[in-house]
N, C-alpha and C positions, 0 to 999 in steps of 0.2 A: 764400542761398536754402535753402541745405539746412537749416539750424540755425532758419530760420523755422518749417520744415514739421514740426522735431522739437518745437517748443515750442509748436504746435497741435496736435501728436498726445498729449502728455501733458497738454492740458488736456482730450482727452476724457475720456468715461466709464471707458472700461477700463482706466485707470491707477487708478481712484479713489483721486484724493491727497487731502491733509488741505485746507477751507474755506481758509485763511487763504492755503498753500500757493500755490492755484490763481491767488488774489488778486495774488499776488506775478509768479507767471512769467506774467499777464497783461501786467502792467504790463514785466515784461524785454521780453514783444514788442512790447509797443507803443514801448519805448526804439530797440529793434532793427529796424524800420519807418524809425525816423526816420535811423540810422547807416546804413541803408544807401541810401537813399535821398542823403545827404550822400556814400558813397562812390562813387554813378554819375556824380554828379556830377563827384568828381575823377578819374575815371577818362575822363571824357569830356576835361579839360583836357593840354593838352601842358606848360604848365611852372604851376608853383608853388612859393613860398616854403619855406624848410627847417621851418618852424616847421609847414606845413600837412603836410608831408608825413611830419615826426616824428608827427602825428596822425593821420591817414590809417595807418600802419603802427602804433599803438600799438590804434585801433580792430581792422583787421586780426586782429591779435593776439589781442584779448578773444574775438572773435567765434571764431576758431578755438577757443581754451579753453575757453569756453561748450560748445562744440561736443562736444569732447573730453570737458568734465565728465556731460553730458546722456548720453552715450555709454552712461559707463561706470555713471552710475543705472540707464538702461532695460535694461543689460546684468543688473545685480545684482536686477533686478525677474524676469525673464525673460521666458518667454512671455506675452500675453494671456488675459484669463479667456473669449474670446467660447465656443470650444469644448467647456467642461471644464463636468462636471457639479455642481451645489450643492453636494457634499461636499467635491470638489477645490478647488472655488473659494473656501472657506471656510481649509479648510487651507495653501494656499497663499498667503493673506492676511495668516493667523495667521505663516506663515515669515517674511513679508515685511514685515511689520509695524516693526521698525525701522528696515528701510532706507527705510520711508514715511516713518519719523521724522527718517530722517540729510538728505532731499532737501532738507528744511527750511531746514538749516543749509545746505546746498551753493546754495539757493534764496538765502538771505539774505548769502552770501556775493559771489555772483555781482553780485545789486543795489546792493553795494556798490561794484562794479566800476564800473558802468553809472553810477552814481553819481558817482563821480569823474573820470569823462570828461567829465560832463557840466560837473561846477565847472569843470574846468578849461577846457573849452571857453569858459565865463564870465568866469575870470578873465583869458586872452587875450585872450577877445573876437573871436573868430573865428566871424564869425554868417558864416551861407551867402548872405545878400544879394551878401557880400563875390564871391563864386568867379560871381556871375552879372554881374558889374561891368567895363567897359570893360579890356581889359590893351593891352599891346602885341601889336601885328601882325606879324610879321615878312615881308617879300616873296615872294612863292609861285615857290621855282626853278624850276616851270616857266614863266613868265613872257618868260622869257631866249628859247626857243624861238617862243615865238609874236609877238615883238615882235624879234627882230634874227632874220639870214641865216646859218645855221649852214652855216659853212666846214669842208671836209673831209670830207664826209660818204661813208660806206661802205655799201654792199650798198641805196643807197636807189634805186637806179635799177627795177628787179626791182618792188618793192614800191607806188610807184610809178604805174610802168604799168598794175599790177592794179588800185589804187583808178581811175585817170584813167577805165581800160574799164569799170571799174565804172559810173563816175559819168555816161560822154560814149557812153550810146546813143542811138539813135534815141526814145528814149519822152520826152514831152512833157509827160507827169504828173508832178510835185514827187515826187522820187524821193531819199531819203537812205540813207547807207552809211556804217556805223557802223564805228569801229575800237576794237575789242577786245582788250586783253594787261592783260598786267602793271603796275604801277609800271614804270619805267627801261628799256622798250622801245621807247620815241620815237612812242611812239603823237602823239604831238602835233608833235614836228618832222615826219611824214610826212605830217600834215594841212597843216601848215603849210606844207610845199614842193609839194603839191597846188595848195593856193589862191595861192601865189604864182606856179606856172605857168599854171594857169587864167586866174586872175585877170587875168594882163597882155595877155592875149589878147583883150581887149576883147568877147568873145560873152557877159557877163553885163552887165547897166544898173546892178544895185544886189548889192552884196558887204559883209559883213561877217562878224569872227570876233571869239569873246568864250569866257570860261572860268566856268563855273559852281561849280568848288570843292564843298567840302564842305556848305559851309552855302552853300544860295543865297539870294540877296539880290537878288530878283525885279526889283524897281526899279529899281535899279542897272545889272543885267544888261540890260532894256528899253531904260536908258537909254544905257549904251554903245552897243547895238545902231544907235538913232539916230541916234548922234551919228556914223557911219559912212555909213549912210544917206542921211541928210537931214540939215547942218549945221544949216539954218535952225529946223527942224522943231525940232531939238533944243534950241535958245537959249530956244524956249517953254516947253518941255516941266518945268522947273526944280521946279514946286510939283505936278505929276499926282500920281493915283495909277497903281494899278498899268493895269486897265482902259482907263484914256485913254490910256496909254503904247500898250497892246496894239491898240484902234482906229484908232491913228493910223501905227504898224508896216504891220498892214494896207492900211489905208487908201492907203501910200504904195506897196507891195508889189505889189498888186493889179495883176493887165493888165503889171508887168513880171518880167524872168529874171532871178534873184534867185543868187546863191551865198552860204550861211553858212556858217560853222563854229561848231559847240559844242565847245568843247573842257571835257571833264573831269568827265561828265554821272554826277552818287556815285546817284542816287537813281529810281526807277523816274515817281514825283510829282513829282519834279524836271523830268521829261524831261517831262510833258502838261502841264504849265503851260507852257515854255518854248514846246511845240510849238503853243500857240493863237495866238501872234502871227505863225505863219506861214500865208499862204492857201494854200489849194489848187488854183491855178490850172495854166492848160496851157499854160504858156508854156516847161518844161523848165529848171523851177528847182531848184537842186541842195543837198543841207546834208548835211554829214559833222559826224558827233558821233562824239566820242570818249569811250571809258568804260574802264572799269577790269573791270566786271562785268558778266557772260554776259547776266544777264535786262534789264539796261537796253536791252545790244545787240538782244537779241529783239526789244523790246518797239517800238525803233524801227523794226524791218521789217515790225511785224504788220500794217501798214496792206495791202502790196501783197506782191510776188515779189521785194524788195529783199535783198540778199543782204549781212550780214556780211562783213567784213574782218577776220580771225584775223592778227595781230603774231604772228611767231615770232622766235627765239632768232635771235643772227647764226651763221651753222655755222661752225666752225673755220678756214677762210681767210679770211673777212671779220672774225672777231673778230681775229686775228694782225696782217692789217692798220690796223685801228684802231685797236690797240693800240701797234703801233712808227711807227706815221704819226704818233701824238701824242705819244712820246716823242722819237724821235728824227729824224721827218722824211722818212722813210723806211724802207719795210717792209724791207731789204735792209742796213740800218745796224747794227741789234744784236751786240753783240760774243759771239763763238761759247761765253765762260764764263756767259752772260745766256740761253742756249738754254732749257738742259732747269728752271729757276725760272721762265723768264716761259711755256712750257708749261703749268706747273704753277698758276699763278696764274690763265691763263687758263680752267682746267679750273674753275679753282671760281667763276669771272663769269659761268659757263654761258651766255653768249652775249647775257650783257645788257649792254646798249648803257653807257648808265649808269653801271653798274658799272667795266667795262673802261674807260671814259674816264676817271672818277674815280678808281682807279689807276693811269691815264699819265700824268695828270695829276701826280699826289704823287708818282712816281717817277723825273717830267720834273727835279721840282724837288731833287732829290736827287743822291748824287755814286751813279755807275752801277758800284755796290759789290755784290758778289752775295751778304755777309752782309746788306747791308741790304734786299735784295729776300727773300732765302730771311725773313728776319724776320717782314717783312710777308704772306709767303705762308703762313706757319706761322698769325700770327694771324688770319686770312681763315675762318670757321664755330667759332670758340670765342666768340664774341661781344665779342672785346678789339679788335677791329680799327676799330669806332666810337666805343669807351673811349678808347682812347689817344691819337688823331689826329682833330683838330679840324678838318682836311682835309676827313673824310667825315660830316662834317655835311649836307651839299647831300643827302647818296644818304640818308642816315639820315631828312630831314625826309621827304625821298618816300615811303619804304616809310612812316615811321610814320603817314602821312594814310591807307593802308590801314586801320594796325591802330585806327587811331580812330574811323572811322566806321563799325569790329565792332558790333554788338549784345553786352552785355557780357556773355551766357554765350557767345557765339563768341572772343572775346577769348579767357577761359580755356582755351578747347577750343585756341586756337591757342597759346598760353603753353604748353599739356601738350607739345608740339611738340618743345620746346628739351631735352627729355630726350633725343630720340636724338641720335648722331651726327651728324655731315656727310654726307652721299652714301647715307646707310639707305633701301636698301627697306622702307618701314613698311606692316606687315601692315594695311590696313581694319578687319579683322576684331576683330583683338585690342586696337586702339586705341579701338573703339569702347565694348567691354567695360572698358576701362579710364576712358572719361572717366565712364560707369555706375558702374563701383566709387569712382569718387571723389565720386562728386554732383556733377556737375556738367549731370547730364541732368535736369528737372524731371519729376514722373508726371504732373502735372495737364499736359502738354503733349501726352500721348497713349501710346503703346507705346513704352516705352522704346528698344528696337531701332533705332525708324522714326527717332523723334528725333532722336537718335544718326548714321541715316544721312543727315537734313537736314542735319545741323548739317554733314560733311563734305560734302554738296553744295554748300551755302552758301558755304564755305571754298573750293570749286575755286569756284565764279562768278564770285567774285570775287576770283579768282586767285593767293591766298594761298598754295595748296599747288597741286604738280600730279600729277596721275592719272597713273599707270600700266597704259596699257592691253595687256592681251594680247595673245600673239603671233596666234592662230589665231581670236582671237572681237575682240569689243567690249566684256567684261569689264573690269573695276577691280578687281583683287583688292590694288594696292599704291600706296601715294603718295609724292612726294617734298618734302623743301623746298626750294628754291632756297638755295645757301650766303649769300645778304646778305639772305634772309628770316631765316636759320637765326639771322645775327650779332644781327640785330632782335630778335627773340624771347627769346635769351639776354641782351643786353644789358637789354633792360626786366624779365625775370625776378628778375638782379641785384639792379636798385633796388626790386626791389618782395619780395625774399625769396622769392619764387611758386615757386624749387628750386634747388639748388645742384649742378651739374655738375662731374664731371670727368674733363675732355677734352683733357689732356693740356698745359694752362696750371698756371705752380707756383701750387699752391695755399698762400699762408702762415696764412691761418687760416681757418678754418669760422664762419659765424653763429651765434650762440647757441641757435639754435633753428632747426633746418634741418627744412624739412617734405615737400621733397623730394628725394633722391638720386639720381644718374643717374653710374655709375663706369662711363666708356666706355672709358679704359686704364690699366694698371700703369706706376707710375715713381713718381714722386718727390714726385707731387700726392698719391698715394695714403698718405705718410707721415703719422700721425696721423689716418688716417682712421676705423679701427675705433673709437678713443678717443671722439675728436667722436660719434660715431654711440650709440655707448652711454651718450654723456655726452647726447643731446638726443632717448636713444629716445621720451622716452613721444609725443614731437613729432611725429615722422615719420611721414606720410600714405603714403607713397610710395616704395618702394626699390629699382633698378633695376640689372641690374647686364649690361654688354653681353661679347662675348667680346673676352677679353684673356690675356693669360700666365698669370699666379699673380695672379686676384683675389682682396681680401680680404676675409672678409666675418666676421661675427661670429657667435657664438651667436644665434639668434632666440628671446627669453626676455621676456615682459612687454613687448612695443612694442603698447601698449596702443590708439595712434591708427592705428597701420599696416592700412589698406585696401589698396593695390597690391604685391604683391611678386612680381619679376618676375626669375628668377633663373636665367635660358635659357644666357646666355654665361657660366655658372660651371662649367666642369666638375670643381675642383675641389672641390663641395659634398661634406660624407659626413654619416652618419646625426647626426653628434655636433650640426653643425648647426641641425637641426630637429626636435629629440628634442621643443622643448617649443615648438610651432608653436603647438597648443594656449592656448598664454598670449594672443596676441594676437587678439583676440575679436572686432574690428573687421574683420576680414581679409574682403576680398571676391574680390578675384582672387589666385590663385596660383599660378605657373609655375618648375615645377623643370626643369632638365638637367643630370643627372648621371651617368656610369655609375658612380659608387661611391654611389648611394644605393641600397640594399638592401631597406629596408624605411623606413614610413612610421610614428608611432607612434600609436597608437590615441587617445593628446588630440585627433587632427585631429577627430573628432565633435564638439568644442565649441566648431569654429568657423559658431556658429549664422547669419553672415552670409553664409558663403561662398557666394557665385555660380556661380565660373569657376574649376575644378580641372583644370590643366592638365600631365600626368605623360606626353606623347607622348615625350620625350625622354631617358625613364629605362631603358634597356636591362635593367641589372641588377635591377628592379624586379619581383618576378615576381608578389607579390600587391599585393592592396590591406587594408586592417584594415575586420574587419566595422563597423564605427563610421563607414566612411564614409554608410551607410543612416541614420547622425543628424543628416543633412546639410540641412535640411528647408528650404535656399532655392537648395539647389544647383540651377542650370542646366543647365553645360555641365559633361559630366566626358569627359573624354581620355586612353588611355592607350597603351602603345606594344603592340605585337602580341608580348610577350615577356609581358604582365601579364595575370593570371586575376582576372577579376572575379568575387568575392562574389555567388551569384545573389540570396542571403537577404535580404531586406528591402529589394529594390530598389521594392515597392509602395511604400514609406511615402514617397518621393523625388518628389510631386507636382510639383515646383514644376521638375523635371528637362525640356529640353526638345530638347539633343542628349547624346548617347552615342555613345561613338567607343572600340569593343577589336574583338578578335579570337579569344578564350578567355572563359570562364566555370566554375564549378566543378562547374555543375550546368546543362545544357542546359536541360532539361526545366522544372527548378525557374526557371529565370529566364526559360521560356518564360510561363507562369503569373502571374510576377509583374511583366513586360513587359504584360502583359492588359489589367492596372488603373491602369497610368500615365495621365496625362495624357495632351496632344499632345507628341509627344517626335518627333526626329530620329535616326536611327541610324546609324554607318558602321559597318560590317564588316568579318570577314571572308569567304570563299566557304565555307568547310566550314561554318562558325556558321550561317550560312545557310541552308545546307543542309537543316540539323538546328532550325532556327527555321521554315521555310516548308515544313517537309516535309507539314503536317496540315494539309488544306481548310480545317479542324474550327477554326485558332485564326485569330482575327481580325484579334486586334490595332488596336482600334480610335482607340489613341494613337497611330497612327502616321503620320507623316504626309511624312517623308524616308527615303528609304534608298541609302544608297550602299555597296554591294558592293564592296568596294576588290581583293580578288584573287580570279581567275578562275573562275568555278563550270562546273561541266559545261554543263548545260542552265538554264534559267527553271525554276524549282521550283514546280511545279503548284499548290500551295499559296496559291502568291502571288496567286490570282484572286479566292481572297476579302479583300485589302486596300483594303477600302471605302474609307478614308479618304486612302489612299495618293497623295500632289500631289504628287511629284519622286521618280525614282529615275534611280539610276547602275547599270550593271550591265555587267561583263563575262564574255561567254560563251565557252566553248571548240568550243560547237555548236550551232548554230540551223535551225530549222525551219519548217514552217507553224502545226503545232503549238506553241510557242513562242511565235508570232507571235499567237496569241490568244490566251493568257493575259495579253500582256501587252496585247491588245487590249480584255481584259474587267475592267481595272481602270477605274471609273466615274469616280473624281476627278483621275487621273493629267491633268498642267498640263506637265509637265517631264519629259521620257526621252530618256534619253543611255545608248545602246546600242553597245557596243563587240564584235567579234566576230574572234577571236585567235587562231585554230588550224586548224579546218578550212575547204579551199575549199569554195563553196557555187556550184553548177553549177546554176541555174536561177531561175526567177522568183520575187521574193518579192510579193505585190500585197495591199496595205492596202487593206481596201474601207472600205463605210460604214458597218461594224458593230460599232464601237467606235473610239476615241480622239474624244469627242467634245468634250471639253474641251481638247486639248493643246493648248497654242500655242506650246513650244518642244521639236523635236527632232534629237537631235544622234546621227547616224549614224556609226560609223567599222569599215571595211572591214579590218584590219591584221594580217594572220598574219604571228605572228613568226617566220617562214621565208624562205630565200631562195627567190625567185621561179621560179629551178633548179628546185628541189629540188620543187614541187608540179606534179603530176600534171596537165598544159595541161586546157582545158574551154574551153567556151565564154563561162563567168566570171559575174558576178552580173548579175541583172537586179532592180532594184526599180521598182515602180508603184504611182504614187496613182489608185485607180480614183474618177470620178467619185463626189463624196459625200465621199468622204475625207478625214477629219481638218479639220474645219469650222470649228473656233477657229483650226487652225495659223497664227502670226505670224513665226516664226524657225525656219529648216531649215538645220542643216547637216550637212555629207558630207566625211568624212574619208576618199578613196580611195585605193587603191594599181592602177594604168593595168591593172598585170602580172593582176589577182585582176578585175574588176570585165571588162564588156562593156566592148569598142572604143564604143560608141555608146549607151550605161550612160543619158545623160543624153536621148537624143531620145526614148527611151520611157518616161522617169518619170513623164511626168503633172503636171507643175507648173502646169500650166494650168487642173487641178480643183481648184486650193488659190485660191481667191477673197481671202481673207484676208492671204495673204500678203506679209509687207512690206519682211522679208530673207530672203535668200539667200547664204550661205559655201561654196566648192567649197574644199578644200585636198587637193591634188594630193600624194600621198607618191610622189616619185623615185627613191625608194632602191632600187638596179640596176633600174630599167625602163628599156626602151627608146624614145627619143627618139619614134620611130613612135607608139608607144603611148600615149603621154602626151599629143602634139599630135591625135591624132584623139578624144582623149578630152575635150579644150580645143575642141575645133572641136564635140561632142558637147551643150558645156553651152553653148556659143554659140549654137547653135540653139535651144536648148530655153528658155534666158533671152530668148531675143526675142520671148515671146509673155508676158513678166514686164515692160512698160512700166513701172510704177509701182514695181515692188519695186525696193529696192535691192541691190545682185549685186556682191560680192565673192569672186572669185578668184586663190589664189595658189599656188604652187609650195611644197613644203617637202624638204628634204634633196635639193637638185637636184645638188647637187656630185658627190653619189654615183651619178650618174643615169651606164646607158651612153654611153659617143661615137655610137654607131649599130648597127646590126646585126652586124656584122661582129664588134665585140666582144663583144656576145652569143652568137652562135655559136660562138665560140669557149671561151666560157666552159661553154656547155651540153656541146659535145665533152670536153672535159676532164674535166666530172663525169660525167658516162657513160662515161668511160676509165674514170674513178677505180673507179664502180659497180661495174664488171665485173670490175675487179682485186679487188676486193672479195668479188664472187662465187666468183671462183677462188679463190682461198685458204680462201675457206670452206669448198667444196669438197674441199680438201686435207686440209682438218684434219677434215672428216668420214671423209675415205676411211681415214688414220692413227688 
């Protein structure tokens, strides 16, 4: 996609290349149209010939070269003439003039390519009729599930009961309940032992289950259905279509209690078609469809108040158990040197059913040798565990019906995957940035950002990857992959070249052309690694390198394709490294961590593509080279609060939209040239701040995030005029009334997360109606970092929403501590004038308060949440461990520092009297 959208941009006008020229890279797209259209093709199939796939990877290949040569044209052309005046634009014509001339030959070289793909396509005779023509089937393992009684089953008892209540209330409307997970979490054996206990019960007339698969086959599916049904019905039925099939479903349905199963529902159209041959009668008929993907599940309960069924993980005694119940017959069996490897194996099956079976399986079948389990548990997330053993074919075919009915830019986005580790918290954030630097997000799709965070919504629906939600909120700031997605994604990476990992499997050779790198440790894989790398740089899209002992990594000189370079777990980088960063032009994201990197060198200005300059983790880093101001696509730049930013020429940085230090070299001056940005984001620090928001007078009319990262005195008066201001973070060391309307008088604020860290505040704070009329999200926290001794007792904080107040608000939460805040804090807030509101978070800080204090303050939002019906209300406790036994020990404690005080005072005394 991307290399399409490069060779429509150089047939516009702004490139003006030569008549003939233009003629030429027409015709490359319209070649380029047809190749890829031929490669969704096989990317949509599961198996094929050596002969198609040597072609599949040799097209591949061109298309990436193509890619790479176009690159480095539009590099050597430079800028566009839309800006520059008649003189410039003449001059710059005249410079460029034979590289107009050289495109020609690299034009005519390329068709040459395109060319010879195509004879040989001919001379094989591998037309595309061929790839839409009958193959083999092979049997769908889940099959086995829904058609025999699976023996031995664990933790299904629990799961179970939930669907049966689900399924057997009082309500007499056709009511269906959908079971939603993963691949290889028995979403379908738990359907299945539903309907077989149901089912024998004799309370339904007509039952049947059937599996719709990937591809449905409507007719088919109707007609199983029938033939469950209604034998007879069905003997007719032979030559229908679809329609007749469906009338006569009906037809027979109708006036009786009905139980179905759908099992294995891929597609959102899938599921309304299926769902017309059932009536909607009131007879208390029942259908459980099982799906793989969140919105299918929805899409099934939008009819009524039907509620999903969420599959989870088995928890760690249920997986132990079915793990040694199918090896050896017995959870109690396992020999004591088989402990601490079949733990360890377990921990990477993560509690899928599936998985854990298909290794007791192969390890039933094995002599119960503990190199030969440690083996298998070593290969288990490097992706050799489906390589080697023809065993895990069955788990392999499963996940990969996920990865094939991807949309093939999610495919990619999930291929990017196999660069981390096993068990990585993967930052959202920076992955999203990275599937953008690589092209792999389209612009004609909308704002690159949003895309980006579809494309991992997408991914979690359909269960591919899973969220990591925060402890204190509902946030996703990290994701994971399940270890036998992880083996998935690596294993097909492999055969398709798509990156080359190493994770700690010996590597004996590298591909000739490796285009992505991902050095997750030091040993022995890493032997010949720098060589390979310098021998295949111009190739290299992508170079990652995660923390390990002594990684290796090479000069950065001329990696002319290198877009990603991600260089966080190297600490041992030094300047020598990156002297000539510069060279690689292509560069989008770049992420150092080093504390031997000193200084940056001022080539970085001619990396015209850069996006994402990522320097949070460079200690010894104290500047930055004025050249980073010739950054003219840069986004995001990040630096650690050890580095002074350059105020000069941060205007000319348009395209800049967060900013993240703490220093500058010139307040003032970059207060000025902060003026004329864009929409930009900023984090801080408190003093910068200070001296940024100190003048009514400066606007700031880019600005549109701020987060105050350490502590400022007061809200900086200044701040009132930030028209444009939609989310700030802020921590104070004192807060007031005063305070409390400046930040009430900012007009667009959507987002305020207020923290207040030092002094106690002994009295009411009351938000009326005259200002926050946009907020819908605010996050309160109460947290002096003092012990609760040590502050002066009061009566404690009182907050209130006065009628009127805060009229968007959707999301409120309250970080308290019992000891600083009123006993009874929450029966006077006011939650009741918040019409809008649809959560609610209390988190309770324990840390030394007393038991007393905390339950009257729990009994406080009980009250107050019960005039919240419709909001959702979550409350939790946090650092309770450290929370007193009861009063007793309180007292105790306060004695003692008031001993202490006073011993304190006397001696001071002494040494004033001496």
């Amino acid at each position: 996609n991307s290399l399409l959208g490069k060779l429509t941009a150089l047939l516009s006008d702004e490139y003006n290349l030569l008549k003939r020229v233009r003629k030429e890279i027409q015709f490359l797209k319209c070649e380029l149209d047809r190749i890829q259209a031929f490669l969704h093709i096989l990317a949509d199939m599961e198996k094929f010939d050596d002969l198609t796939k040597k072609r599949r990877d040799s097209l591949r290949d061109l298309s990436y070269e193509m890619e790479d040569c176009i690159d480095r044209f539009m590099d050597r052309l430079g800028n566009r003439d839309a800006k520059r005046g008649f003189i410039k634009r003449t001059m710059r014509r005249l410079r460029t003039m034979w590289t107009r001339h050289d495109i020609a030959n690299l034009v005519k070289d390329l068709k040459a390519r395109v060319m010879e793909e195509s004879e040989r396509n001919e001379r094989y005779k591998l037309d595309e009729s061929y790839y839409s023509a009958t193959r083999t089937v092979e049997i769908d393992p889940r099959m086995t599930a829904i058609h025999e009684e699976v023996k031995g089953l664990v933790a299904m008892d629990g799961p179970m009961k939930h669907v049966i209540a689900l399924l057997m209330d009082e309500s007499k409307e056709l009511k269906v309940v959908p079971i939603v997970g993963s691949g290889g979490l028995g979403k379908t054996t738990l359907a299945m032992e539903v309907y077989r206990k149901l089912g024998s019960g004799g309370d339904f007339q007509c039952q049947a289950c059937v599996s719709v698969s990937r591809t449905l086959d409507l007719v088919k599916l109707l007609k199983d259905i029938l033939s469950q049904i209604n034998k007879d019905a069905y003997k007719e039925c032979q030559s229908w279509e679809k329609e007749q099939l469906i009338r006569e479903i009906k037809h027979i349905l109708t006036g009786k209690r009905y139980f179905i199963v759908i099992d294995d529902v891929w597609k959102e159209q899938d599921w309304k078609l299926v769902k017309t041959a059932f009536p909607e009668n009131n007879n208390g008929s029942r259908i459980i469809a099982t799906t793989r993907i969140t919105g299918v599940a929805n899409l099934c309960c939008s009819v009524s108040d039907e509620q999903t069924y969420q599959m989870a993980p088995l928890d760690d005694v249920d997986s132990r158990r079915l793990f040694f119940k199918r090896i050896f017959s017995s959870v109690d069996s396992c020999p004591s040197e088989l402990e601490e490897v079949s733990a360890r194996i377990l921990k990477k099956c993560g509690g899928l059913p599936l998985a854990i079976i298909t290794f007791a399986c192969l390890l039933a079948s094995k002599t119960h040798n503990k190199d030969e389990w440690e083996r298998l548990q070593d290969s288990i997330g490097t992706g050799s565990s489906f390589d080697k053993d023809g065993n895990l074919k069955g788990m392999k075919d499963i996940l990969l019906h996920s990865y094939l009915d991807l949309p093939h830019h999610l495919k990619t986005c999930l291929l990017y995957l196999c660069l981390y580790p096993e068990d990585s918290m993967i930052d959202i954030k920076l992955l999203k940035w990275k599937w953008i630097a690589e092209g792999f997000i389209a612009t004609q799709w909308g704002s690159l950002d949003q895309v980006a965070q579809n494309c991992f919504n997408e991914l979690v629906n359909r269960n591919m990857i899973q969220p990591v939600y925060g402890n204190y909120d509902s946030s996703v700031r990290y994701c994971r992959v399940h270890d036998m997605v992880l083996d998935l994604i690596i294993s097909l990476s492999d055969e398709e070249n798509f990156a080359t990992v190493l994770n700690g499997r010996i590597c004996n050779f590298f591909p000739n052309k490796i285009r992505r790198l991902s050095m997750q440790s030091s040993g022995k894989e890493h032997k010949g690694a720098v060589g390979a790398i310098t021998e295949t740089k111009i190739h290299i899209r992508s170079l990652t390198v995660f923390e390990s002992d002594k990684p290796i990594v090479p000069h950065f000189v001329d990696f002319h394709a290198l877009r990603v370079l991600d260089l966080f777990g190297c600490d041992s980088l030094e300047n020598k490294h990156v002297k000539h960063i510069g060279s690689s032009r292509q560069l989008r994201y770049l992420r150092i961590s080093s504390y031997k990197i000193t200084e940056l060198p001022s080539g970085i200005g001619k990396l015209q593509h850069l996006e994402t300059l990522d320097l949070r983790e460079c200690y010894s880093l104290h500047r930055l080279p004025s050249t980073v101001a010739q950054l003219q696509k840069l986004v995001r730049l990040f630096v650690s609060g050890y580095t002074q930013l350059p105020a000069g020429g941060f205007r000319s940085l348009q395209a800049l939209e967060e900013l993240r230090f703490e220093e500058t070299d010139d307040p003032v001056r970059f207060a000025e040239e902060l003026n004329e940005l864009g929409k930009c984001n900023l984090r801080t620090g408190g003093e910068t701040a200070k001296r940024l928001f100190c003048n009514p007078c400066s606007t700031y009319p880019c600005l549109q995030v701020l987060k105050i990262q350490s502590a400022i005195g007061m809200v900086p008066r200044g701040m009132a005029s930030l028209e444009n201001l939609m989310k700030l973070c802020i921590k104070v060391t004192e807060f007031d009334k005063e305070d409390l309307q400046v930040l009430m008088g900012m007009p667009s604020l959507a987002h305020l997360e207020l923290e207040i860290t030092r002094e106690a505040i002994n009295g009411k704070l009351i938000i009326g109606s005259d200002g926050f009329k946009l907020l819908k999200v605010f996050h309160f926290r109460y947290s002096l970092f003092r012990h609760p001794v040590e502050v002066k007792p009061t009566g404690g904080l009182r907050l209130t929403f006065a009628p009127g107040a805060m009229p968007a608000l959707r999301c409120l939460c309250l970080h308290l501590n019992p000891m600083f805040v009123a006993s009874d804090f929450c029966e006077d807030l006011g939650v009741e004038h918040l019409p809008g509101l649809a959560q609610l978070e209390v988190e309770i800080t324990c840390f030394k308060a007393v038991p007393r204090r905390v339950k009257a303050l729990e009994c406080s939002i009980e009250k107050a949440t019960s005039l919240l019906p419709k909001c959702r209300i979550r409350v939790s406790r946090a650092f309770e461990g450290h929370m007193f036994k009861d009063d007793k020990e309180w007292e105790e404690v306060v004695a003692k520092v008031s001993r202490a005080k006073k011993g304190d005072q006397k001696n001071e005394r002494v040494i004033t009297k001496n």
